[in-house]
C-alpha positions as CSV (number, residue, x, y, z in Angstrom):
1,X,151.7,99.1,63.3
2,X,149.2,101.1,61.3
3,X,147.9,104.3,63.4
4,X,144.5,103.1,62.2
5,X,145.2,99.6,63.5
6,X,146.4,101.2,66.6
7,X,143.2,103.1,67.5
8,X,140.5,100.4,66.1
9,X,142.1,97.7,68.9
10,X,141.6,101.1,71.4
11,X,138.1,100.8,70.3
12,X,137.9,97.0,71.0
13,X,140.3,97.0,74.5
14,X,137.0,99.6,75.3
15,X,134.2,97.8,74.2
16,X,135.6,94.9,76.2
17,X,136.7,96.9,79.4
18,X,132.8,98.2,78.9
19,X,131.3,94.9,78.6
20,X,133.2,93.6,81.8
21,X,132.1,96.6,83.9
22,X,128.5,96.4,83.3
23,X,128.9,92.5,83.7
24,X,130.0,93.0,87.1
25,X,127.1,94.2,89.0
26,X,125.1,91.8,90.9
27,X,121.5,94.1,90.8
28,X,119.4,95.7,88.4
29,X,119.4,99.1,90.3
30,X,123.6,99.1,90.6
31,X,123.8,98.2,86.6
32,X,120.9,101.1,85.9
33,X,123.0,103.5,87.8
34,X,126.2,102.6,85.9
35,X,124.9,102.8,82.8
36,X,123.7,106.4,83.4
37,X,127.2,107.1,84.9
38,X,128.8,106.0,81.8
39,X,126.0,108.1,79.5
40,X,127.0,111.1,81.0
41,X,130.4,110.6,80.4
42,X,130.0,110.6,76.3
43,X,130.6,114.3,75.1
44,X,127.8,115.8,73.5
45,X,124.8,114.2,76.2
46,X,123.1,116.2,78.4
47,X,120.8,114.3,80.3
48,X,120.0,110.8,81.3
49,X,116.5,109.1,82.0
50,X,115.3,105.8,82.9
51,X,111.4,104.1,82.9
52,X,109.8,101.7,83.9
53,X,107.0,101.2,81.7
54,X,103.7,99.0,83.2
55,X,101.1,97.8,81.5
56,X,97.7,96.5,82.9
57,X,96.8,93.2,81.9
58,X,93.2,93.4,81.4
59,X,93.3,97.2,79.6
60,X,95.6,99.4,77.6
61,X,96.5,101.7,80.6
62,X,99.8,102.6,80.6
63,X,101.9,103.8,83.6
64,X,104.7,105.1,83.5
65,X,107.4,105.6,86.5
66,X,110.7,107.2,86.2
67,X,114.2,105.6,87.6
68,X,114.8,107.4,91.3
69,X,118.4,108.7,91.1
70,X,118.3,108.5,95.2
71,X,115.8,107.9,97.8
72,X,115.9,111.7,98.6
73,X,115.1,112.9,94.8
74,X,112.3,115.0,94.4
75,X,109.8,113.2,92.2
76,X,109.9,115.7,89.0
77,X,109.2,114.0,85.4
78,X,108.3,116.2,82.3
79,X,108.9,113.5,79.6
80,X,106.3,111.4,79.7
81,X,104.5,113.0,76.8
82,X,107.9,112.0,74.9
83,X,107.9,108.6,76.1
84,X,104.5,107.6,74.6
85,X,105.9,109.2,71.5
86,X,109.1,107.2,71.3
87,X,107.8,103.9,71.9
88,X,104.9,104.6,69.4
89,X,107.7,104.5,67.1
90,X,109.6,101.6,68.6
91,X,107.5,98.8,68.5
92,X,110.1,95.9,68.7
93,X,113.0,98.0,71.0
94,X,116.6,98.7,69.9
95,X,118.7,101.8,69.4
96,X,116.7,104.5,67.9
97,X,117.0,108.7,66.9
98,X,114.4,111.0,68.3
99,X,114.1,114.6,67.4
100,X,111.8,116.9,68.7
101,X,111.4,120.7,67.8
102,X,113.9,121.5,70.2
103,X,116.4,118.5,71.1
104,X,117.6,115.3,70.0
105,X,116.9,112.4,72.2
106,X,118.7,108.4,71.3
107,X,116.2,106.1,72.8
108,X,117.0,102.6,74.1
109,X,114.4,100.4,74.3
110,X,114.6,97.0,76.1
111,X,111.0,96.3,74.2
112,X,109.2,93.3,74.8
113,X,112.2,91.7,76.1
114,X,111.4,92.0,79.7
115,X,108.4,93.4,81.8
116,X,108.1,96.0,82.8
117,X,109.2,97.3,80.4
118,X,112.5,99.1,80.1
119,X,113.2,102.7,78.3
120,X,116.4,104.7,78.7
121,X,116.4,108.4,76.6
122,X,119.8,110.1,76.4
123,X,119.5,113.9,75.8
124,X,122.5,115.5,72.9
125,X,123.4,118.6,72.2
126,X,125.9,117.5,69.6
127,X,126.4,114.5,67.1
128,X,127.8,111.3,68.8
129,X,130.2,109.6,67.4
130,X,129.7,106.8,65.1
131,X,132.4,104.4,67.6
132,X,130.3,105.8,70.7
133,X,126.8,105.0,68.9
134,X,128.3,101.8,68.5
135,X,129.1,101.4,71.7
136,X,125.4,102.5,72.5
137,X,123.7,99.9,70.5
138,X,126.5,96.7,72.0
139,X,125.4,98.5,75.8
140,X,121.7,98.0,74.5
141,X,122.4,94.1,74.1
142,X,124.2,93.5,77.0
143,X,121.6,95.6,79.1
144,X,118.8,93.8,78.1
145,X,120.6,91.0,78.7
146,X,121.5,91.6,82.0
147,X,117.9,93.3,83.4
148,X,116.3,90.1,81.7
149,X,118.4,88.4,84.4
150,X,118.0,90.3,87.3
151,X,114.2,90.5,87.2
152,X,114.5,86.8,87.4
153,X,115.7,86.9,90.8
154,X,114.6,90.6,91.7
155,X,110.7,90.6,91.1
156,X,107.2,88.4,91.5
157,X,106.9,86.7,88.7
158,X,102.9,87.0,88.7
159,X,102.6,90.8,89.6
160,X,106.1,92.3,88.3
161,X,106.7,94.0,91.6
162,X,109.6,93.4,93.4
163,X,110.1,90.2,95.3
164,X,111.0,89.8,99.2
165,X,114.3,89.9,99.0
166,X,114.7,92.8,96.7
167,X,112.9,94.5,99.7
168,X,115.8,93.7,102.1
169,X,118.1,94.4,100.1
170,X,116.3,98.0,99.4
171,X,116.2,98.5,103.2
172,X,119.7,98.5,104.0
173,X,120.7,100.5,101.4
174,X,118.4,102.8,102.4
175,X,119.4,102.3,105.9
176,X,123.0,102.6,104.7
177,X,122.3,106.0,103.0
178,X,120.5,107.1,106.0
179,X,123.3,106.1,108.6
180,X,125.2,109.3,109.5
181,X,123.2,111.8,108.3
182,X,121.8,113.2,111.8
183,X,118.6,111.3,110.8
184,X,116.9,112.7,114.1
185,X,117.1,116.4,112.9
186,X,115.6,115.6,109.5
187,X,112.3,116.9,108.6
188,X,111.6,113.7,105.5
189,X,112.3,110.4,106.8
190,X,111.7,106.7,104.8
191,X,108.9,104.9,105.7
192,X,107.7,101.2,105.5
193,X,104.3,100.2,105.0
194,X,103.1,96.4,105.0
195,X,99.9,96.1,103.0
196,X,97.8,92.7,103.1
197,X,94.8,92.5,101.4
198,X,92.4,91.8,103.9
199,X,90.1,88.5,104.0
200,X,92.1,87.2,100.4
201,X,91.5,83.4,100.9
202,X,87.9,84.1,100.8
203,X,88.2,85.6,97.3
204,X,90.3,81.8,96.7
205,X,87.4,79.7,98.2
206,X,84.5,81.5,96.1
207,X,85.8,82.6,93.6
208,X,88.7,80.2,92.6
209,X,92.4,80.8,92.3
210,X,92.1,82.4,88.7
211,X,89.9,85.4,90.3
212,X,92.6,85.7,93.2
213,X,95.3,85.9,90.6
214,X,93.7,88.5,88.7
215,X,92.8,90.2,92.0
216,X,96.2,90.2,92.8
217,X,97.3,91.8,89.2
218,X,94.8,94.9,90.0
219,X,96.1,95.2,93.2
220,X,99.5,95.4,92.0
221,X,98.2,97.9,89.2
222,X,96.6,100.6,91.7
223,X,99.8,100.4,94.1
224,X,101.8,101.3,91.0
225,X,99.2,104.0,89.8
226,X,99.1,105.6,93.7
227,X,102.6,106.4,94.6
228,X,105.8,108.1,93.6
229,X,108.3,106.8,90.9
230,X,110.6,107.3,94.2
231,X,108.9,105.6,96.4
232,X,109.5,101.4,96.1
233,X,106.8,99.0,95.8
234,X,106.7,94.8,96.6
235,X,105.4,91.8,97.0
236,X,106.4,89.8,99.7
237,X,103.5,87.2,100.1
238,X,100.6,85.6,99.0
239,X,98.4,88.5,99.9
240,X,101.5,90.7,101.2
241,X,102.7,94.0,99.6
242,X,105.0,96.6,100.7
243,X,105.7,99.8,100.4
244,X,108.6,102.0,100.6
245,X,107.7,106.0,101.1
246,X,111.3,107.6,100.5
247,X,111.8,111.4,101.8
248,X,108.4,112.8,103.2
249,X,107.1,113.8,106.8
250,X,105.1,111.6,108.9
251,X,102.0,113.1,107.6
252,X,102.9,113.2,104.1
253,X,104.0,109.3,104.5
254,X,100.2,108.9,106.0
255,X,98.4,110.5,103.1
256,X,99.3,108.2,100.1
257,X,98.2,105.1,102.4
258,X,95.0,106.4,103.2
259,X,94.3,107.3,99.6
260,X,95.5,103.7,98.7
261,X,92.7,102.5,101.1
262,X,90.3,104.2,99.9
263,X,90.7,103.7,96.1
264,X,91.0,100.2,97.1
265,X,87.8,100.0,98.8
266,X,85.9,102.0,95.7
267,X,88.1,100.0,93.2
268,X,85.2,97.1,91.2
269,X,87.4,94.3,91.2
270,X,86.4,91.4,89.4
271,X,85.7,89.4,92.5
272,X,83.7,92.1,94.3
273,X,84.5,94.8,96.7
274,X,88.0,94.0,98.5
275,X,89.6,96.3,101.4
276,X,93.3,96.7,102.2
277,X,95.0,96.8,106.4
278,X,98.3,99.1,106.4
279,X,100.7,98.7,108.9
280,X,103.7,101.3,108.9
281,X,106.7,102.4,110.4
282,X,109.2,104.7,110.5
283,X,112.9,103.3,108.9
284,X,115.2,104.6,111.8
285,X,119.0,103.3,110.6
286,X,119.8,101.8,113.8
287,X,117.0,99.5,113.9
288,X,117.5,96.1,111.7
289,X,115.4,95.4,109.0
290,X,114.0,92.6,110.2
291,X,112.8,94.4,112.8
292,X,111.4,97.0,110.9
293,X,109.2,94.8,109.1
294,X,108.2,93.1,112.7
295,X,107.6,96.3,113.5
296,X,105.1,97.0,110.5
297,X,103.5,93.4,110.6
298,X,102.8,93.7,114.1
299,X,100.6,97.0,113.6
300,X,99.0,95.4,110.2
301,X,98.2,92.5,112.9
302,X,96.3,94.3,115.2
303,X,94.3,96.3,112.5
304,X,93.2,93.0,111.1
305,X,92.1,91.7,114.5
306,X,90.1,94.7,115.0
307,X,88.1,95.4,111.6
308,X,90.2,95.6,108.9
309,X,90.5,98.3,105.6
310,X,92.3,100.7,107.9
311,X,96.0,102.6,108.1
312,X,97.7,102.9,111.3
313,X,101.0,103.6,112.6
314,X,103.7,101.5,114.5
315,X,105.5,103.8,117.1
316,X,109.2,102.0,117.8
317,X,109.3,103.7,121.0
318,X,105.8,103.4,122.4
319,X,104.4,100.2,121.2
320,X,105.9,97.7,122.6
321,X,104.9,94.2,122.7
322,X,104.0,92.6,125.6
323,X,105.1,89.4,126.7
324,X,104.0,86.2,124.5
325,X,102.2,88.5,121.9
326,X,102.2,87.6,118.5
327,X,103.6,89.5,115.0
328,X,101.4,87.6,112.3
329,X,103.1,84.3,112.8
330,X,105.8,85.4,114.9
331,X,105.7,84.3,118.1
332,X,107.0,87.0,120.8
333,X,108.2,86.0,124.1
């Protein structure tokens, strides 16, 4: 057999083996991860980088959050400038070139394909290969394909955060990552915040369900304009968010809530002023998660019934429940 034969059914026994790789993980964060894994191992790349880019619905605002390696990465990000460049010239997604003065950048672009959208920029110091850009642009497909998929089943449909069950699964791997790590002696801990927007049905009765919707949308918006690309945001409920504050002390964990709250409350929605209750915990890996979130609905609770549009936190140890007292609708006996 022809040496050239020989390697060009390598290339193909790759491309398969590739194919069935990425088509074996079962979440968009475990697929994101592999594909950087696999970037890296290309000779000639340098660096890897994946985005999330949101768009509001009712204006042009673009934000743009950055794919969290680990819950213990320290939020960094000094491409954004290149980002708004690239996918000025990328209007419909794909395999692209970028050069700047100093480096060369291949950009894959999921496009308009799914939402938010997706943007991956692999860093070279060196030419790729014409098999291994190849490769690239079949990874792009099958990505796309893939994410499309998992956003299905991972995120709200309505606000493009991530649904319920994506939050669960987030908090025991968090939990899972946490679990041996002398978590008692460490400094930056995980957090859990339940956010509810307070009185929400009213905005439903007077205003309609097309008002509630698009308060909902802004909402969304301003959770993803306040906190870290690390840090993980959801919705869980009708008027029920989440947060995730990954690898900060108990008073940096309270200082992104309280400045949610209060660009909530200054925020003109379209329905009139609107004010957020936070609940939060501490994750502690020997707690479960449904507990945790008990935990966090139970303070959220309490706020609610005293006031509203405030941030307070649930202490494991000292705020216990009494006997036949209720967590939201969670009955306690």
């Amino acid at each position: 057999m022809p040496q050239q034969e020989i390697s060009q059914q390598g290339e193909v026994l790759h491309a398969f083996e590739l194919s069935a790789m990425l088509l074996s993980h079962e979440t968009y964060q475990s697929l994101t991860h592999a594909i950087i894994h696999y970037f890296y191992s290309i000779e000639g790349v340098d660096d890897v980088i994946v985005y999330e880019l949101i768009t509001h619905e009712t204006n042009e605002e673009m934000l743009i959050r950055r794919f969290p390696l680990s819950p213990d990465e320290l939020p960094q990000d000094s491409h954004a400038k290149l980002i708004r460049r690239c996918i000025e010239k990328s209007p419909e997604g794909g395999v692209s070139m970028v050069r700047t003065q100093s480096d060369e950048w291949i950009l894959l672009d999921v496009g308009k394909r799914v939402r938010p959208r997706r943007v991956i920029l692999v860093k070279v110091s060196s030419t790729i290969s014409t098999t291994n850009m190849d490769l690239i642009e079949g990874l792009d497909r099958i990505y796309s394909t893939q994410v499309a998929q998992f956003d299905h089943r991972e995120r709200d449909p309505h606000t493009y955060l991530l649904n319920r069950k994506s939050m669960e699964v987030a908090l025991n791997d968090i939990i899972s990552f946490n679990r041996g790590k002398k978590f008692h002696e460490q400094t930056k801990r995980t957090w859990l915040a339940v956010v509810n927007v307070d009185e929400f049905n009213k905005v439903n009765e007077e205003f309609g369900y097309l008002y509630g919707d698009k308060v909902l949308l802004q909402f969304a918006h301003l959770l993803n304009k306040s906190f870290r690309y690390t840090d993980y945001l959801f919705r869980y409920g009708a008027d029920g968010f989440a947060v995730i504050i990954n690898s900060c002390s108990a008073t940096d964990a309270q200082i992104p809530l309280e400045n949610f709250r209060k660009t909530v409350e200054a925020y003109p929605f379209s329905s009139g002023s609107i004010t957020a209750s936070i609940g939060y915990t501490l994750v502690d890996p020997i707690v479960s998660t449904n507990l945790l979130l008990e935990f966090a609905e139970r303070k959220n609770h309490v706020i609610k019934s005293k006031g509203k549009n405030k941030v307070s936190y649930f202490n494991s140890i000292k705020d216990v429940p009494s006997r036949g007292s209720s967590v939201g609708h969670i009955e306690l006996s």
